[in-house]
C-alpha positions as CSV (number, residue, x, y, z in Angstrom):
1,X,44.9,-7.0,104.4
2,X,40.9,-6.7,103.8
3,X,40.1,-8.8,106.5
4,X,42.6,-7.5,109.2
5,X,41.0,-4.0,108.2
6,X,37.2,-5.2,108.3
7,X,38.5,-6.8,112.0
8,X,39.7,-3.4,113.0
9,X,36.5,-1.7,112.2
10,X,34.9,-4.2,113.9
11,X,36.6,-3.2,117.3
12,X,35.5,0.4,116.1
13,X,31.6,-0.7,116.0
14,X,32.3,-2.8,119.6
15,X,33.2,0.5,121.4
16,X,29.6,2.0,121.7
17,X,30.2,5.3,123.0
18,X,33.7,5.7,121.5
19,X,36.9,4.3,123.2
20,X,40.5,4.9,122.5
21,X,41.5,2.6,119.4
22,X,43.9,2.6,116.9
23,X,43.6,1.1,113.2
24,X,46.7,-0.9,111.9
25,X,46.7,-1.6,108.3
26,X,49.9,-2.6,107.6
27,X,52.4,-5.2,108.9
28,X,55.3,-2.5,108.2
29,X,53.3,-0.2,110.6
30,X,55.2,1.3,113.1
31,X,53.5,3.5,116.1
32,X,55.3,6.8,115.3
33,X,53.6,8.8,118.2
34,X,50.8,7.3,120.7
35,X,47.5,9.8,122.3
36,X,45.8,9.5,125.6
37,X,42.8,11.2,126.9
38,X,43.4,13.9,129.9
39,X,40.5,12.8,132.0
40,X,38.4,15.7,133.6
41,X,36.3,15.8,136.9
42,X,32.9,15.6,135.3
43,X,33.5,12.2,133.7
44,X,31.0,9.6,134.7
45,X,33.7,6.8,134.6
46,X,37.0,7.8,135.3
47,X,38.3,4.3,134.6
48,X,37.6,4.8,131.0
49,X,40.4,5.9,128.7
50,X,37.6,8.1,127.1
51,X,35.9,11.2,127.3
52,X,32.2,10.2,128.7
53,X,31.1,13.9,130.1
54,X,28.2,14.6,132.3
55,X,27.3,18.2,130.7
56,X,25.0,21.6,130.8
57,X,22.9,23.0,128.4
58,X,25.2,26.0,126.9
59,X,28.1,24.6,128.7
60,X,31.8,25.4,127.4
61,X,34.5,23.0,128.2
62,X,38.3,22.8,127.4
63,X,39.0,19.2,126.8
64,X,42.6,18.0,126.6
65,X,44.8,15.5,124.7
66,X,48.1,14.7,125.0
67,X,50.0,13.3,122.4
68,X,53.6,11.8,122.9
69,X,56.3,11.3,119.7
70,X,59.2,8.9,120.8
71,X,61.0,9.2,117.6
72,X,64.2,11.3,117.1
73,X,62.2,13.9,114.5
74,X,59.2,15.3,114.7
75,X,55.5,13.8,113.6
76,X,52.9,16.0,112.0
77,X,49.6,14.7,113.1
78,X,46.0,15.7,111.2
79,X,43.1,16.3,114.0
80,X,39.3,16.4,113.0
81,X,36.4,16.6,115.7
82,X,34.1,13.7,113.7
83,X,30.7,12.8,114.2
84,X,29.9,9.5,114.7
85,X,27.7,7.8,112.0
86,X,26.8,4.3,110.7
87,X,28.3,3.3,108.0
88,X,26.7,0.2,105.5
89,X,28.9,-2.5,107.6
90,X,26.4,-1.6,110.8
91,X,29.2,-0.1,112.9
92,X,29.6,2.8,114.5
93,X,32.3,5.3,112.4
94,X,34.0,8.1,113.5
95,X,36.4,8.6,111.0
96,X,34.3,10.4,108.2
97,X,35.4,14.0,108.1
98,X,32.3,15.0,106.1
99,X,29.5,12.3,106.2
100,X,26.0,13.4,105.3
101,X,24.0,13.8,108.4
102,X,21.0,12.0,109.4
103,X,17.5,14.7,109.2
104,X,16.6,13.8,112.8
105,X,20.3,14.5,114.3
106,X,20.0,17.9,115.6
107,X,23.5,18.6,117.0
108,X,26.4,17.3,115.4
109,X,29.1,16.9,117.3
110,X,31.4,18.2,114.9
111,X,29.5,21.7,114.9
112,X,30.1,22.0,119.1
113,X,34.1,21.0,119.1
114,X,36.3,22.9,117.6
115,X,40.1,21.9,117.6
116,X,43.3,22.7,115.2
117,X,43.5,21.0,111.8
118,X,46.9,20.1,112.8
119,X,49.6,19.7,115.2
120,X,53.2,19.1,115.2
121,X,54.4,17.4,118.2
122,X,58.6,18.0,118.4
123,X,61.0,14.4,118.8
124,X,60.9,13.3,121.4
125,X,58.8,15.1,123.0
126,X,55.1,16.0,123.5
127,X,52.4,18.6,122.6
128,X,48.5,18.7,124.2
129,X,46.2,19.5,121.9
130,X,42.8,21.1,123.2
131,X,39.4,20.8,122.1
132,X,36.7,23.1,123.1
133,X,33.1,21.8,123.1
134,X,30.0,24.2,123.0
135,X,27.1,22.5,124.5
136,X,23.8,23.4,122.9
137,X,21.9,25.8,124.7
138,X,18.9,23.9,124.7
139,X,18.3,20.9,127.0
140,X,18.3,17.6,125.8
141,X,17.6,13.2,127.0
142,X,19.9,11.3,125.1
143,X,23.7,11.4,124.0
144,X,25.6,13.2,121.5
145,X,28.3,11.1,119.8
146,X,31.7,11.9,117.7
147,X,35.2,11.0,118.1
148,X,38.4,12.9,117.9
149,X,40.7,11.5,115.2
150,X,44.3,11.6,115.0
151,X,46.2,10.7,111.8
152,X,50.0,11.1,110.9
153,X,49.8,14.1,107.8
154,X,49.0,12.9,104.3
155,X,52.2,12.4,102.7
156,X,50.7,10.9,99.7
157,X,50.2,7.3,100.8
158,X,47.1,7.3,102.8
159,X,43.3,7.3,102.1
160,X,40.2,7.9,104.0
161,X,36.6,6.3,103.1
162,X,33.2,6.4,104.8
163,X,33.7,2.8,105.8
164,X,37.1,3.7,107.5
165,X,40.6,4.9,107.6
166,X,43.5,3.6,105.2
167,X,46.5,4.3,106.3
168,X,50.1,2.8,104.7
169,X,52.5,2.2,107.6
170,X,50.7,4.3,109.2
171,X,48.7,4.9,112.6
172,X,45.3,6.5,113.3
173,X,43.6,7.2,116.5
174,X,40.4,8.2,117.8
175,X,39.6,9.1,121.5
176,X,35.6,8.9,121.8
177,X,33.5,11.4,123.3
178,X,29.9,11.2,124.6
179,X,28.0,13.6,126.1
180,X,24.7,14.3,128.0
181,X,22.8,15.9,130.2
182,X,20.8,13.4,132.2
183,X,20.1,9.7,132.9
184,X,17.0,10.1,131.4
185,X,16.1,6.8,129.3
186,X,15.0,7.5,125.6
187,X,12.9,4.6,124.4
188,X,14.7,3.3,120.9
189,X,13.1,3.7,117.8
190,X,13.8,2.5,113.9
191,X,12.0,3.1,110.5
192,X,13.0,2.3,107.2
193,X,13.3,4.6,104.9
194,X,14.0,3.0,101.1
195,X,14.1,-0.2,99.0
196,X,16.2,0.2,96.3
197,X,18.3,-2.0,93.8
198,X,22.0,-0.6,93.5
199,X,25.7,-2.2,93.5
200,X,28.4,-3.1,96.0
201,X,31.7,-3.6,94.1
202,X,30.0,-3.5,91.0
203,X,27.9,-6.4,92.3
204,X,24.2,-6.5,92.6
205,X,22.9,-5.1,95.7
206,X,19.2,-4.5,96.9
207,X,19.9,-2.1,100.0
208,X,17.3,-1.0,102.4
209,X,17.8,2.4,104.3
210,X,17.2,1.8,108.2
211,X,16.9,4.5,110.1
212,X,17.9,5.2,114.2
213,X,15.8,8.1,114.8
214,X,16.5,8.8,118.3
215,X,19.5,10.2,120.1
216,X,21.0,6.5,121.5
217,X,23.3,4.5,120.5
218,X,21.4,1.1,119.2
219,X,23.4,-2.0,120.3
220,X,23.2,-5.6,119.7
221,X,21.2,-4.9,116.4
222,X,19.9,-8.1,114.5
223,X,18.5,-7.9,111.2
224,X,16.7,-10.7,109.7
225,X,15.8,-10.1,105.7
226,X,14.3,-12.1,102.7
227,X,12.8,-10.6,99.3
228,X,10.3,-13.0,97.8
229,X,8.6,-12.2,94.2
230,X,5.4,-10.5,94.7
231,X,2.3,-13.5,94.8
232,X,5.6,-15.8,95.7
233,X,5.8,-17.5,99.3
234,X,9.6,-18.9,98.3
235,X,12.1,-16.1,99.7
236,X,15.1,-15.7,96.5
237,X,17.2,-13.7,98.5
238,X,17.9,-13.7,102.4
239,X,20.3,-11.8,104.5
240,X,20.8,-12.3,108.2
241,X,23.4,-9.9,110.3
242,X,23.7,-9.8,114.1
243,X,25.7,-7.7,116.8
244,X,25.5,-4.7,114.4
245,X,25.4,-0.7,116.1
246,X,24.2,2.4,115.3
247,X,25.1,5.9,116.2
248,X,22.3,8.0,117.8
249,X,20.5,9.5,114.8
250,X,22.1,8.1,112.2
251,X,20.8,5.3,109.2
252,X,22.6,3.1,106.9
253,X,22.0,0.9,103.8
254,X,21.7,-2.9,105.0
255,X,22.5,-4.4,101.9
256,X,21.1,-7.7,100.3
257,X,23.2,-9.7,97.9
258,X,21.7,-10.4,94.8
259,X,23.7,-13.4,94.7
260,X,25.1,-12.6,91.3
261,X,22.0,-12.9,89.5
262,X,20.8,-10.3,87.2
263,X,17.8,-7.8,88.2
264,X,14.8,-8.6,86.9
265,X,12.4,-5.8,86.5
266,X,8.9,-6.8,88.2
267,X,6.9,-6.2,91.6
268,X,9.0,-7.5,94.9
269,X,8.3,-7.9,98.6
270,X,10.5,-7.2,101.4
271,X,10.1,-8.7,104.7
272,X,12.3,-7.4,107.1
273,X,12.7,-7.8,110.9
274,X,15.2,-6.3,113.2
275,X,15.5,-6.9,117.1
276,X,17.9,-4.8,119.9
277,X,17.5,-5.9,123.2
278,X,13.7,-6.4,123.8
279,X,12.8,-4.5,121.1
280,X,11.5,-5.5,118.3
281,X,10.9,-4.0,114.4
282,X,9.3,-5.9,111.4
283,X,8.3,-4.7,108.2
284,X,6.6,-5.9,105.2
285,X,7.3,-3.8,102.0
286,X,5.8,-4.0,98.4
287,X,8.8,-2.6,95.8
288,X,9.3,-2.6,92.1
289,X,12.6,-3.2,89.9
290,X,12.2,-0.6,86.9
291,X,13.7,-1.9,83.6
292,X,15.8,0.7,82.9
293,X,17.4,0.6,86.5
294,X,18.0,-3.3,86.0
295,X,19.6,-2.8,82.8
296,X,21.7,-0.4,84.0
297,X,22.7,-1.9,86.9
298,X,23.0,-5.3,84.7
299,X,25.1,-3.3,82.3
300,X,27.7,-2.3,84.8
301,X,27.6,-5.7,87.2
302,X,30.5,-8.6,87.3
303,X,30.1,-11.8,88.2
304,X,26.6,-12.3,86.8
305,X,25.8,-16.2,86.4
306,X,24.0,-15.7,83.1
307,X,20.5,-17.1,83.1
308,X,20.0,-19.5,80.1
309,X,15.9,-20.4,81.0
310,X,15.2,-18.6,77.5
311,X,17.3,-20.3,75.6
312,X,16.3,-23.9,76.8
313,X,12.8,-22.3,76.4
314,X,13.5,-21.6,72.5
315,X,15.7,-24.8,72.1
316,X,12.7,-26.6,73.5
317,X,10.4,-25.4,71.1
318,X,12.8,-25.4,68.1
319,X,13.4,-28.9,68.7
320,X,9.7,-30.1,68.5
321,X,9.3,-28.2,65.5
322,X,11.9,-30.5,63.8
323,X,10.4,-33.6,65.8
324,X,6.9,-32.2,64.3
325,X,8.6,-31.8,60.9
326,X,10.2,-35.0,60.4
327,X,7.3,-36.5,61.6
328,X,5.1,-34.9,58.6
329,X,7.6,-35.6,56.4
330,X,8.4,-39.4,56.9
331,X,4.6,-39.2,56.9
332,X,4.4,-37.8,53.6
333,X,7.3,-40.2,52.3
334,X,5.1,-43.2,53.3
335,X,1.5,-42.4,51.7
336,X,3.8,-41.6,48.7
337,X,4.9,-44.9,48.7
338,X,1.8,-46.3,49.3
339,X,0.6,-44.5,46.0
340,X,3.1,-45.8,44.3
């Protein structure tokens, strides 16, 4: 079940500006109603099955979705207007009713679309539901990014996380919707923002915050990672992803396994490059492990190989102290002799 859910998300973080999906994880799932976008005239594409709106500054639009229930009672569905983010996988997420938003994202799209919490759609039969979308009065270059999200009401067996939607033989779907202004090219941009040791699962993690700053959606992202001791030139940890995306204005934590080893506390480098398309990012960070963070996180971690180098260390030594001893003392028992 984890891996057909991490495959779904995956064909989340593939649809860059938000196409219609849904997210299956169960086998005992059964589609109990189905969504589809009403196209309008100002769509760029009109072969796409999602909302991708050419808009105006302070524009106010109506946009529609209809949602069909073939079975013989009716379906309650939950509707959220979600901002898309990034979540730690490095895909694109619009499922996240509440994520924090990124300081350099000035319009969420959740604060332009407004929609009902809920909808029942009778059986058999079908309901639209409409969304209206307030475009910022302000010009802007770029594309704002969110996804409307359909979900069958919370009966008690489903769950939502950053990183996704649970749902037990259950459906959810999300109809993307970008918007802008213009074609006007904005150059892409990254920073990164923190190094800092922390867990995954209860397993050692260092992550590193990476940041898209600008209002585009980053695609084909490659990051390319190794922590070295500080004065080392051996890397003891690398971490290598490719094809990973990020939402317009939006960071995540790219994470680096710790490969079930404890944390040591002591000085660190990072050297970290990532590339999208021709453009390129490298870093090269100084950090430090505190004690009291590593024995926390030490405290709480499973899985640690233990690290026995001490202990061969004082077995060494406590074994050429006997050596040293029986050696003086066969010594001793000879001259004796020799006396004798």
């Amino acid at each position: 079940m984890v891996n057909k859910l991490i495959a779904l998300l995956a064909v989340v973080g593939v649809l860059i500006s938000g196409i219609l999906i849904h997210t299956e994880t169960s086998k005992a799932a059964e589609m109990n109603f189905s969504v589809s976008a009403v196209i309008p005239e100002n769509q760029i594409d009109k072969s796409k099955t999602y909302f991708e709106l050419r808009m105006k500054p302070g524009q106010v639009q109506e946009l529609e979705v209809l949602l069909t229930n073939g079975l013989a009672h009716p379906v309650t569905v939950e509707t959220n207007a979600n901002t898309a983010v990034t979540n730690d996988n490095g895909i694109v997420d619009y499922s996240n009713k509440a994520p924090k938003f990124d300081n350099t994202l000035k319009t969420p799209f959740s604060k332009i679309a407004e929609m009902p919490d809920e909808i029942t759609i009778p059986a058999n039969g079908s309901r639209t539901v409409k969304v209206k979308v307030t475009m910022p009065r302000d010009s802007f270059d770029g594309f704002i990014l969110g996804g409307l999200h359909f979900s069958e009401k919370d009966n008690g067996d489903k769950t939502e996380s950053g990183e996704g939607v649970q749902i037990k033989n259950k459906y959810a779907y999300v109809i993307g919707v970008i918007l802008s202004e213009n074609d006007v090219a904005v150059n892409p941009d990254m920073k990164m923002n923190r190094i800092k040791p922390d867990q995954v699962n209860y397993r050692n993690v260092l992550k590193v915050n990476l940041q898209n700053v600008k209002p585009m959606i980053l695609q084909n992202l490659d990051v390319d990672a190794q922590v070295y001791k500080e004065g080392d030139d051996e890397a003891l940890y690398k971490a290598k992803q490719s094809a990973l995306r990020m939402a317009p204005n939006s960071n995540f934590d790219f994470g680096i396994s710790w490969n079930n080893q404890a944390f040591k506390p002591g000085k660190y480098r990072l050297k970290m490059v990532a590339t999208s398309g021709d453009q390129t990012w490298k870093w090269d960070e100084r950090f430090e492990i505190k004690a009291d963070a590593a024995a926390s996180f030490n405290d709480k971690a499973v899985g640690l190989e233990k690290d026995y180098t001490m202990w061969y260390v004082a077995g060494g030594v406590l074994l050429g102290l006997l050596v040293l001893g029986l050696v003086f003392w066969l010594g001793r028992r000879t001259r004796n002799k020799d006396e004798e």
